[in-house]
N, C-alpha and C positions, 0 to 999 in steps of 0.2 A: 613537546612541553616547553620547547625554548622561549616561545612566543608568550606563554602564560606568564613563565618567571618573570620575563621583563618587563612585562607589565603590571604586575602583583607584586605587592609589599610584605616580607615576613616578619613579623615583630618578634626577632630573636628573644628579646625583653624579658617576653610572656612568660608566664608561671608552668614550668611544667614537672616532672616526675620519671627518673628512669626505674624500668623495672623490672624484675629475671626472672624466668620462670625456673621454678624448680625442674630436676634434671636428671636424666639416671643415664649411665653409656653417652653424654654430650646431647642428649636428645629430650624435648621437650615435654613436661607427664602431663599430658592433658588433662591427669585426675585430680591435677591442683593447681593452685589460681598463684600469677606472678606477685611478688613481693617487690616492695619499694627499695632502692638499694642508692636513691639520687634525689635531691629535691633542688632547687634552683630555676633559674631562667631556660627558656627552649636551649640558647648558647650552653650554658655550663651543661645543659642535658648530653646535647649534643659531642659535646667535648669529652665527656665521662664516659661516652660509650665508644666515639671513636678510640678511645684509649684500650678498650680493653680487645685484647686476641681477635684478632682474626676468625678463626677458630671457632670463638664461644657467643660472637655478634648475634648469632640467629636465637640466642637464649634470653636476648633483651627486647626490650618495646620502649617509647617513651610515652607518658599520657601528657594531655595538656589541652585547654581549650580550641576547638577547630578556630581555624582561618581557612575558608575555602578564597578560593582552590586550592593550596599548596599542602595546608596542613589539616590532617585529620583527629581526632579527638586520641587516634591511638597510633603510633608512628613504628609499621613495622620497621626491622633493621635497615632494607633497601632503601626503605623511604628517607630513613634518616642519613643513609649516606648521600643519597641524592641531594636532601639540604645542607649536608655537609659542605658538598661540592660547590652548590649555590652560594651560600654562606663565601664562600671565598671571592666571589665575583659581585659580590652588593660590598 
């Protein structure tokens, strides 16, 4: 994916949405739908989840409009650390 990054642009800018799914024992109820807990730029998304626990990361998403390649309409937790990471090298 090295080669993608550096050639693809991420508009940190973009309008996006953090947001948790509800949770019983740290685990995810698939019997209900993630609630909004962040709104801002892809940046601030990203920043608001890097923030929280270690721990509780896999109980977030961010929404926002794709950029392919890089970014998808729904940004699981991995994904978003990986732009995290990117994020520091643009």
């Amino acid at each position: 994916m090295g080669d993608v990054v550096a050639e693809s642009k991420v508009d940190f800018g973009a309008l996006a949405a953090l947001h948790k799914w509800p949770s019983l024992a740290n685990q995810r109820r698939p019997d209900r739908e993630p609630y909004q807990v962040n709104e801002g730029t892809l940046d601030e998304c990203i920043t608001a989840f890097m923030q929280k626990p270690a721990a509780t990361r896999h109980l977030y998403e961010i929404r926002t409009a794709p950029q392919p390649p890089l970014v998808t309409a729904v940004l699981s937790p991995e994904h978003v650390i990986e732009l995290s990471r990117w994020r520091e090298f643009l």
